[in-house]
C-alpha positions, 0 to 999 in steps of 0.5 A, spaced: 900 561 578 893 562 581 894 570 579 896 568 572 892 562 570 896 560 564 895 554 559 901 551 558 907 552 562 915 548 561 919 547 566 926 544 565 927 537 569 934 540 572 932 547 576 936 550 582 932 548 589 925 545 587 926 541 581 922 541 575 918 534 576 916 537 583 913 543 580 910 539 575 907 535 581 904 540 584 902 544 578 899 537 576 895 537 583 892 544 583 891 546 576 890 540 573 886 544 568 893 546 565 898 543 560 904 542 564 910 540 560 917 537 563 923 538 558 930 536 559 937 536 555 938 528 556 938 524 550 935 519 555 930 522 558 929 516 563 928 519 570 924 514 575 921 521 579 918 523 573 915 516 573 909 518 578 907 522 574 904 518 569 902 520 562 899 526 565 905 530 564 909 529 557 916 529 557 920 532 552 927 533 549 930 540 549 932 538 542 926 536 541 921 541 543 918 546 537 912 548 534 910 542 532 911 537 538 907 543 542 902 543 538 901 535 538 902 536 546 896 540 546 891 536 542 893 530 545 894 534 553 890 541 552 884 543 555 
């Protein structure tokens, strides 16, 4: 990550291993200057891990994600 330095990473909640909520954590920690976005393909996107986050990470529906919600993620979230 450190090597890389992007702008905007997405993680899906449901990973194998470490989940996405606690990528998304430590993301958050050490690179607080990057847009971390968490998507799930839940229609209830009712995750209480995810609530320690706070408003710092957007979670988003799968179903929901595209150009235009990334976009509006960037204005509200981005650098």
């Amino acid at each position: 990550m450190d090597r890389l330095a992007p702008h905007l990473v997405l993680l899906d909640v449901r990973m194998p291993g470490l989940d996405g909520i606690e990528v998304a954590r430590r993301l958050h920690s050490t690179h607080p200057e990057t847009l971390v976005v968490l998507i799930s393909i839940e229609d209830s996107i009712d995750i209480p891990s995810a609530a320690q986050l706070g408003d710092t990470v957007p979670l988003v529906r799968k179903q929901d994600l595209g150009p235009r919600l990334l976009k509006r993620l960037w204005h509200e979230h981005g650098p």
